[in-house]
C-alpha positions in Angstrom: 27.7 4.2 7.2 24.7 2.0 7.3 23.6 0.8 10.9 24.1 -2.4 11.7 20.2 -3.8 10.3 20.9 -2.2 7.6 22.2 -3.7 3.9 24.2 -2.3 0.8 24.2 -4.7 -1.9 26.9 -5.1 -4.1 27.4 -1.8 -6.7 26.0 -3.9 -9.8 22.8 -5.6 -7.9 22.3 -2.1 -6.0 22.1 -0.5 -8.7 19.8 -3.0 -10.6 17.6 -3.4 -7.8 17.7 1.0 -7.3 16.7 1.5 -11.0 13.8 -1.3 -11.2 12.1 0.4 -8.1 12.7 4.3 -9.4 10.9 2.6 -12.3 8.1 1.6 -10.8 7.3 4.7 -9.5 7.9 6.6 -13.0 4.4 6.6 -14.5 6.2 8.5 -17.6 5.1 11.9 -19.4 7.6 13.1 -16.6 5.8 13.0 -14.0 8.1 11.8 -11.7 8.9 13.6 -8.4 12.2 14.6 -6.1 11.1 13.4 -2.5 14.6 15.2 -1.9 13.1 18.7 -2.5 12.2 21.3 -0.7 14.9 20.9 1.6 13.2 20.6 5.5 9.6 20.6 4.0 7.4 17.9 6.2 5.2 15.5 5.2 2.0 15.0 6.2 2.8 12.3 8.5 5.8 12.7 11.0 9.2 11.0 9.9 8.8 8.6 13.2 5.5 7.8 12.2 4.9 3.7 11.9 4.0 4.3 8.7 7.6 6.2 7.2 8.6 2.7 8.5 6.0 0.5 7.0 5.9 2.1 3.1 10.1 1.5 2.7 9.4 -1.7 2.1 8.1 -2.4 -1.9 7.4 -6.3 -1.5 5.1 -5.7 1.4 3.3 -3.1 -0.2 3.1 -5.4 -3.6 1.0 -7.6 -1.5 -0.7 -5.5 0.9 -1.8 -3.2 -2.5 -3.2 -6.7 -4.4 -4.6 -7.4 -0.9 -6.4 -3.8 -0.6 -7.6 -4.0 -3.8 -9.7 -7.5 -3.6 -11.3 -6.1 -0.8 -12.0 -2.9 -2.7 -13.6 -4.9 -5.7 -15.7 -6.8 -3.3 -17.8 -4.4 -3.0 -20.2 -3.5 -6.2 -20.5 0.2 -5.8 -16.6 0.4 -5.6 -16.3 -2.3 -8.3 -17.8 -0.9 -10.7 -16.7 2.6 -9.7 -12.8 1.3 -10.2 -13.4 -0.5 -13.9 -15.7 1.8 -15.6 -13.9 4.4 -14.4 -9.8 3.8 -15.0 -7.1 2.5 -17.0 -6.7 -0.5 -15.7 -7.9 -3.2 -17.5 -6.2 -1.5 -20.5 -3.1 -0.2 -19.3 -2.5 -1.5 -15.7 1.1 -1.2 -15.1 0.7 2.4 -16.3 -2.6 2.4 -13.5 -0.5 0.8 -10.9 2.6 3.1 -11.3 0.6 5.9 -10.2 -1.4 4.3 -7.7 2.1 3.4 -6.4 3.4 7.5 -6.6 0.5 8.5 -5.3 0.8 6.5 -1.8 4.3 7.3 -1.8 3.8 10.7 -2.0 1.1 10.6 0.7 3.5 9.3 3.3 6.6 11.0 2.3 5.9 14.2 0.3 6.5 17.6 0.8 3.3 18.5 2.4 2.8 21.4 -0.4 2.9 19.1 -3.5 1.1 16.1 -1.8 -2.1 18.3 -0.8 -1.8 19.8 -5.0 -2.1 16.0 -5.5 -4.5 15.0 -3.4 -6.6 18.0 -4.3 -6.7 16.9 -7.7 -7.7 13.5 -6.9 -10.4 14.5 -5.0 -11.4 16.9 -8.3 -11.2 13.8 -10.5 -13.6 12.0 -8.0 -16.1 14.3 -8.0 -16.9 13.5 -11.8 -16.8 10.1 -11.2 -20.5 8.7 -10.3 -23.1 6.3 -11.9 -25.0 3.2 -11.1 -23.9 -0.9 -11.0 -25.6 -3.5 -12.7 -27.9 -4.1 -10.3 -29.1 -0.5 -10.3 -27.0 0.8 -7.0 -26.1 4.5 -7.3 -22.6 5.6 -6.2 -20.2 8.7 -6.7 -16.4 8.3 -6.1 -16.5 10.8 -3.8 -19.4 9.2 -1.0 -17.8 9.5 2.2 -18.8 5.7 2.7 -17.2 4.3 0.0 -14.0 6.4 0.5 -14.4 5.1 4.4 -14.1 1.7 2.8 -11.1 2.1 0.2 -9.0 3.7 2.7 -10.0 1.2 5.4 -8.6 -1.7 2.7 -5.8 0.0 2.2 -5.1 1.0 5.9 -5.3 -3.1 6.2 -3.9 -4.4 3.0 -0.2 -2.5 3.8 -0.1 -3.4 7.6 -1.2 -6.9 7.7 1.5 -7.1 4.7 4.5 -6.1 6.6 3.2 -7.7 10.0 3.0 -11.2 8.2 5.5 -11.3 5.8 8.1 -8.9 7.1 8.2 -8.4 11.2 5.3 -8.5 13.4 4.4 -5.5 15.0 3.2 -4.3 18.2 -0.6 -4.1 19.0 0.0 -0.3 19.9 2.2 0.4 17.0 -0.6 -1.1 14.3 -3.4 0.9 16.3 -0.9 4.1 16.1 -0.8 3.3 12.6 -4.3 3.4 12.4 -4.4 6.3 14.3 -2.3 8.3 11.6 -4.0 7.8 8.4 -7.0 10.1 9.7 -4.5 12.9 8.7 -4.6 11.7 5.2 -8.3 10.1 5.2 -9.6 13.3 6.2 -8.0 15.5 3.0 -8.9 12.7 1.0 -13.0 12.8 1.8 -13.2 9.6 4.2 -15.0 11.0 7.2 -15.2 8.0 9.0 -12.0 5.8 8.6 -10.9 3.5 11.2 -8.4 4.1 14.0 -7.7 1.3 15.5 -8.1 -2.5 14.9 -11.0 -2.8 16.6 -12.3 0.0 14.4 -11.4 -2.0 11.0 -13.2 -4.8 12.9 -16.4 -3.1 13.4 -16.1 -1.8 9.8 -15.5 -5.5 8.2 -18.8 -6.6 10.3 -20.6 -3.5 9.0 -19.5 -4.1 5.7 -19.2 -8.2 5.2 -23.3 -7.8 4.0 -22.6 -6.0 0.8 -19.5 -7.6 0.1 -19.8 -10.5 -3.2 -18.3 -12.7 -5.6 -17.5 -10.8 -9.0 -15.8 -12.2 -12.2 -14.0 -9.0 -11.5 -12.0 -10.1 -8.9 -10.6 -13.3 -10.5 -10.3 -10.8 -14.0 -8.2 -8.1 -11.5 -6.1 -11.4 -10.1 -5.3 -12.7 -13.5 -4.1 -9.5 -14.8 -1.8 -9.4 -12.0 -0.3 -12.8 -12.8 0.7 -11.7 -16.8 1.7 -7.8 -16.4 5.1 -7.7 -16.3 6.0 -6.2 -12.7 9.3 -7.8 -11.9 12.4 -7.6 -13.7 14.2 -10.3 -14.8 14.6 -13.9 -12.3 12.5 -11.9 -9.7 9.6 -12.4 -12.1 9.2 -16.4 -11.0 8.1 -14.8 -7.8 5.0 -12.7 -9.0 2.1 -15.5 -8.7 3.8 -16.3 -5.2 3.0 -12.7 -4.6 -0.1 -12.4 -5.7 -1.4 -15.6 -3.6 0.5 -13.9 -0.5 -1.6 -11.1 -0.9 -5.2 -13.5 -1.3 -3.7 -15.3 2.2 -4.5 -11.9 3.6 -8.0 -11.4 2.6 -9.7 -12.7 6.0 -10.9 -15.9 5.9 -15.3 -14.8 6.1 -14.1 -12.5 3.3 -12.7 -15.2 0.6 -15.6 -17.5 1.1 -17.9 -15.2 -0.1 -15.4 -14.6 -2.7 -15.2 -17.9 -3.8 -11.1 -17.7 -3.7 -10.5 -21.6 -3.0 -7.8 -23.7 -1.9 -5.7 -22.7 -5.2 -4.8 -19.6 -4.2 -3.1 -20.7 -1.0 1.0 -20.6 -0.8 2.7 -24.0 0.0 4.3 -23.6 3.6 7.8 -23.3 1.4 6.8 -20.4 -0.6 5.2 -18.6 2.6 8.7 -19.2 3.7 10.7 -17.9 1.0 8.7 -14.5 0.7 8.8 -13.9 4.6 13.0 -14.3 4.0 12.8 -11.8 1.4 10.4 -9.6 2.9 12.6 -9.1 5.9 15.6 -9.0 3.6 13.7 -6.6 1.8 13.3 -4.3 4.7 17.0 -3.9 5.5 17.8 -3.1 1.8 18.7 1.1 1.9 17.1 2.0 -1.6 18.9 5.5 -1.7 16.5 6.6 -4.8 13.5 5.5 -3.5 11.0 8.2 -2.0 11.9 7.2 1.8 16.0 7.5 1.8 15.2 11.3 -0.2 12.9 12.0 2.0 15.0 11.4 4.8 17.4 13.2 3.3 15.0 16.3 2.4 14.6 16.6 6.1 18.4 15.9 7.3 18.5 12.9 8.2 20.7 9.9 7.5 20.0 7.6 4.6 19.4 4.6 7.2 17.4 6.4 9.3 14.1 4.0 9.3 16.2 0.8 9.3 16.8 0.7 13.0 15.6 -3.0 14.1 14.2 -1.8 17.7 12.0 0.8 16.3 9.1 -1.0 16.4 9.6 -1.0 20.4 10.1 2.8 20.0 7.0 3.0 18.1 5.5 1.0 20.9 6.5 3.1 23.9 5.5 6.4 22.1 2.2 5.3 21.8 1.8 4.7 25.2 2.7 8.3 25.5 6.5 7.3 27.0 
């Protein structure tokens, strides 16, 4: 039986809502993958980690990914790294689906299969340099740059769920921190941040390079046509996609340029905070977190306890 935070929709809208997330995570040519299997294999970060808790939830990481990836485009070397270099202007749902499997797998995969993956990422990297418009070298695989992409990231997911779905601890955000070093590190990001005052020190560091691109606004108006929602859910895409600008912090969107018309209306901020918390109690027994509970034996509602975040809290203090 569910715990008492938890939620079970009704068979026909559990089911609806079960198959449009396995989709979203099926990239096609079968590539998809049982978090259920090998039974007992970890993952590379621990089941009570803050982030098994953090990646359950798919409208949080909607925004927090959109979020990551203005940042990401901000930068020129990264920029034109990411659109000379991918899919995505041609076939982004395809781009995003596995941009989607791979972060799943990096928090819940059996370790085994999500260091094969990772390994051939960093591969695919390797072959990936060349210079921006203005004459900059990069390669996809400079430690600085890869500091910076996972930085984003690191940001984009947490300040997702601790706006629009439950604010979280200062210790539990810097223990989240704290854990993506273990993937960072496989990855080739040497220097990641781990802690907010880290990301802090980074953003100073960094705000200097950072500028406006017709990029950014291309990247946000892609995300506002590709079909990512099923059915009446879609009404809510440009809601997310302005959720996920409202993230971007405020010295960054100046130099951006991203105005006033990006901004939710109090109303909207409202209605996706509802569902993001909603969201978060919603057992998704496909998804990668219930099987990967399940891989390691433990109930389906495992991370939808409502106190862990005080649990999380009190571990870090080393209690």
């Amino acid at each position: 039986m569910p715990s008492s935070s938890a939620i079970l929709l009704p068979s026909p809208l559990q089911r609806r809502l079960e198959a449009a997330a396995s989709d979203f995570l099926d990239p096609g040519a079968g590539a998809g993958i049982d978090f259920a299997a090998p039974p007992g294999e970890p993952a590379l970060l621990p089941h009570d980690s803050v982030s098994w808790r953090l990646f359950k939830n798919p409208l949080s990481l909607f925004i927090g990914g959109v979020a990551a990836v203005i940042l990401e485009l901000a930068e020129p070397r990264v920029r034109t790294g990411v659109w000379e270099h991918t899919s995505f202007r041609d076939d982004p749902l395809r781009r995003l689906k596995r941009t989607g499997l791979a972060a799943m797998m990096t928090v819940y995969g059996p370790r085994s299969r999500t260091e094969a993956m990772i390994a051939g990422v960093v591969r695919l990297h390797g072959r990936v340099r060349g210079s921006t418009p203005a004459g900059q070298p990069y390669s996809a695989d400079d430690p600085e740059l890869l500091d910076w992409v996972h930085a984003t990231a690191s940001f984009g997911f947490l300040q997702a769920y601790h706006t629009y779905v439950r604010p979280l601890s200062e210790d539990a955000r810097d223990a989240y921190y704290r854990e993506g070093k273990t993937t960072s590190l496989l990855y080739g990001a040497l220097g990641p941040p781990a802690s907010e005052r880290e990301l802090d020190l980074l953003f100073e560091a960094t705000a200097g390079r950072l500028e406006r691109s017709a990029i950014v606004f291309e990247f946000l108006r892609i995300m506002q046509r590709v079909a990512l929602l099923p059915g009446p859910m879609s009404m809510l895409q440009d809601w997310l996609i302005k959720a996920a600008v409202g993230l971007v912090p405020l010295w960054a969107r100046d130099r951006l340029e991203l105005g006033n018309a990006w901004d939710l209306r109090p109303w909207q901020r409202t209605i996706i905070e509802r569902a993001g918390s909603t969201v978060d109690r919603i057992v998704l027994r496909s998804g990668p977190a219930v099987q990967s509970c399940r891989r390691l034996g433990l109930p389906d509602d495992y991370l939808y306890d409502a106190s862990w975040n005080t649990t999380d809290e009190a571990r870090s203090n080393g209690n």
